[in-house]
C-alpha positions in Angstrom: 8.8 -3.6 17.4 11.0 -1.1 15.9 10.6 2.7 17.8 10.1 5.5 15.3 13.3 7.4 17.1 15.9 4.7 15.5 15.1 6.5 12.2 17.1 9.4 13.6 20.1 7.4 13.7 19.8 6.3 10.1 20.8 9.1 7.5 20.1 8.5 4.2 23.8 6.8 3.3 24.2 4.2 0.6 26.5 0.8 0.4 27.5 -1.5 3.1 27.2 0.8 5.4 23.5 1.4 4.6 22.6 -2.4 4.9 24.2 -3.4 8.3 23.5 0.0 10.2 20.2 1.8 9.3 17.8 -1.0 7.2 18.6 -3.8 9.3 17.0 -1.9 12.0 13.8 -1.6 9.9 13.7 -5.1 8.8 14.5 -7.4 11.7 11.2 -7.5 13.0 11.3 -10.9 13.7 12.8 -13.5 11.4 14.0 -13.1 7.8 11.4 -14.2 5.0 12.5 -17.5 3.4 10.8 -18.3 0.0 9.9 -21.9 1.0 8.8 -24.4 -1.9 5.2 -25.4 -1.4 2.7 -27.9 -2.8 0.8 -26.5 -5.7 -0.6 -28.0 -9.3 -0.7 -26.3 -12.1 0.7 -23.9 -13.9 2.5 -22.9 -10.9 4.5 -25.5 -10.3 6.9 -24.6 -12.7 7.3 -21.0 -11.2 7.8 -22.4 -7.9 10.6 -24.5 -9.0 12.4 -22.1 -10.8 12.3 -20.0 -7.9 13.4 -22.6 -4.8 16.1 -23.9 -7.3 18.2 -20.8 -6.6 19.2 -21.1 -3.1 20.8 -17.5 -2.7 17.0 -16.0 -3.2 16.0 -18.5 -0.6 18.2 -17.7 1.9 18.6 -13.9 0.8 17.5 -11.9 4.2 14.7 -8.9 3.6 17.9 -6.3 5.4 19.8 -6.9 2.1 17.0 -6.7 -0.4 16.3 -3.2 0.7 19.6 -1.9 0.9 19.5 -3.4 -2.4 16.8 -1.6 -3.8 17.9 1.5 -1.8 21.2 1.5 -4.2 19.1 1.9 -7.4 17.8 5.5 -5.9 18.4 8.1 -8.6 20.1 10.7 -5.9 19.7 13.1 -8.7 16.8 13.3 -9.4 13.5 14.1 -6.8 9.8 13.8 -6.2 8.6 16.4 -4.5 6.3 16.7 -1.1 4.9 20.1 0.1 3.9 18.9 3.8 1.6 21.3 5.8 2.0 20.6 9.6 -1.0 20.6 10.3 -2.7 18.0 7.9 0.4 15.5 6.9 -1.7 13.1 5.6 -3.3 15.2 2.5 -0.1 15.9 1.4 1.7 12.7 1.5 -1.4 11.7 -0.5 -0.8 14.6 -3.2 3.0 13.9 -3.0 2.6 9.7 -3.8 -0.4 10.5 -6.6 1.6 12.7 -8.3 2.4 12.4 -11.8 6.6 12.8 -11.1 6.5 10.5 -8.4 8.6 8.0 -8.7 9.8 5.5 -5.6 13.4 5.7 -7.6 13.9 9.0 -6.8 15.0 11.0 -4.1 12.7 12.5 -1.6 12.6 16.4 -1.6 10.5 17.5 1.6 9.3 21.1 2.3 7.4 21.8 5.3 5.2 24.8 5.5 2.5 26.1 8.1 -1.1 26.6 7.5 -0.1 29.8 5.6 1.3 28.3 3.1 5.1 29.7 4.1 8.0 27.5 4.0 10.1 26.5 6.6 13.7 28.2 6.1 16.5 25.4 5.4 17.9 22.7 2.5 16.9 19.1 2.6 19.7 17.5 3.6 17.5 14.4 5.1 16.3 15.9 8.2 12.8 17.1 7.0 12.6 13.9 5.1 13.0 11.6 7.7 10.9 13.8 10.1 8.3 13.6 7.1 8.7 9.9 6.7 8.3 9.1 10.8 5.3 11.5 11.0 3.6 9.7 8.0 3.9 6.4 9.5 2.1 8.1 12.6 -0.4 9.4 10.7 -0.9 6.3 8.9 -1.4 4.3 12.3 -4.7 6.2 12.7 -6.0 5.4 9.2 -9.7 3.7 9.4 -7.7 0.7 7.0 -6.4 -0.4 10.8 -7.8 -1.1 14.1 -7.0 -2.5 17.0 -4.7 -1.2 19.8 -1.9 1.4 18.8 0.4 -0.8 18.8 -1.0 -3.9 17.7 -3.1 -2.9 14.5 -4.8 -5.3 12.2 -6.1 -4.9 8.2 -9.5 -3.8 8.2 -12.3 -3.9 5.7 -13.1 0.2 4.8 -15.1 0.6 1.9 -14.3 4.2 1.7 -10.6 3.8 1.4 -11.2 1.2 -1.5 -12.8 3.4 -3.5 -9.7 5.7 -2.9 -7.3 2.7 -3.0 -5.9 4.1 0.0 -4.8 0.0 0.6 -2.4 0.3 -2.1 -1.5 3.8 -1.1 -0.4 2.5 2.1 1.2 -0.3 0.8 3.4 2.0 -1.1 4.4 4.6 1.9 5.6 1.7 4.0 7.4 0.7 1.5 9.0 3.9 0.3 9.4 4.9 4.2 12.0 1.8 4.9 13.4 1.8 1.4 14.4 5.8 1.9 15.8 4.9 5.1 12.7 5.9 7.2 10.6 4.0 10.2 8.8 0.7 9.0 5.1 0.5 10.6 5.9 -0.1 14.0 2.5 -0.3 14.9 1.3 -3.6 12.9 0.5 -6.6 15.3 2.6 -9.2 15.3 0.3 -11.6 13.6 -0.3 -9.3 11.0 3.5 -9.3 10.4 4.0 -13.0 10.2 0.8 -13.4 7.8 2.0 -10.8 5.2 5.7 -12.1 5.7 4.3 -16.3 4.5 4.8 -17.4 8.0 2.3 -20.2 9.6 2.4 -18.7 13.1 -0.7 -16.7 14.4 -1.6 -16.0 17.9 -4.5 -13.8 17.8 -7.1 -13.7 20.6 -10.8 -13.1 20.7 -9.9 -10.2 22.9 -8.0 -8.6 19.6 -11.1 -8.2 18.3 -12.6 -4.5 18.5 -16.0 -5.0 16.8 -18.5 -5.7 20.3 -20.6 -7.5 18.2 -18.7 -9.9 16.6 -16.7 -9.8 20.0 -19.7 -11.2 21.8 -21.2 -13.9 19.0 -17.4 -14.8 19.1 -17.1 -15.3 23.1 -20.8 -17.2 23.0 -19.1 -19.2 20.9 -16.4 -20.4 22.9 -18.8 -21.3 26.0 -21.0 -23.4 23.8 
């Protein structure tokens, strides 16, 4: 997995630069995604098709669609994020549902202390990376993930549906490796290869935390 201190090494920069130095850190978690044809009827056939026909999409590596979508940030223009030390997670949350928030434009971070006064300094993309790395620690501790620190599966949360806090951490992760921040260092490695369309899973019985479902799950196997 990718260690949240490699995001210090990768200021926000733009160009060729940006796509063989800083995002390819944040994207080679394993194996580039490959849109693969598959066997489908329908209506989405034809979409299918289209799509394997091009084989510069299929063999287009996830490194250089970010720095690609890194390029179209709008460096002159910002969405703002007030951070409070002490409780990043509440305002990351104001910052993304924001009505000026927009992932196409620049990060402006101010951190302040729980009085409400600024930290002295211009944002010259040390407080946003700081912001961005100490997000995706705080999102590691979310109740939408369990399992070990470092190995953390989806969970079912209906609280955090009803504050579509699944999309809203869709979103961060995103944001996070497209503004040249960490990507979730902390999802397992299953988790990983599901999302990404690959066939390989791994998991154990002993990756699950529930006890209950642990044991019918381990009573299973002896029967």
């Amino acid at each position: 997995m990718i260690l949240l201190s490699q995001a210090e090494d990768c200021p926000g920069t733009s160009g060729s630069a940006l796509e063989t130095t800083c995002y390819r850190k944040y994207t080679e978690l394993y194996a580039p995604i490959i849109v693969e044809d598959s066997e489908t009827s329908g209506d989405s056939d034809a979409v299918t098709h289209d799509i394997s026909e091009d084989p510069e999409i299929e063999q287009r590596p996830i490194s250089e669609v970010i720095a690609n979508l890194a390029l179209q940030i709008d460096r002159h223009a910002v969405s703002r994020f007030h951070i409070c030390r002490s409780d990043i997670w509440d305002g990351a949350v104001r910052g993304f549902k924001r009505g000026t928030f927009s992932e196409k434009k620049d990060l402006l971070v101010k951190f302040s202390d729980d009085a409400g006064m600024f930290e002295e300094g211009i944002d010259t993309g040390g407080p946003k990376r700081e912001f961005l790395s100490l997000l995706m620690k705080s999102l590691n501790k979310r109740p939408i993930f369990d399992g070990p620190a470092e190995s953390r599966y989806l969970v079912y949360n209906s609280t955090a549906i009803r504050e579509d806090e699944y999309s809203l951490a869709g979103k961060m992760i995103a944001v996070s490796i497209v503004h040249g921040g960490p990507g979730p260092n902390f999802l397992s490695k299953d988790l990983v290869s599901y999302i990404s369309g690959q066939s390989s899973f791994n998991s154990s019985i002993g990756d699950i935390t529930d006890e209950e479902i642990g044991k019918v799950l381990r009573k299973g196997m002896r029967v």
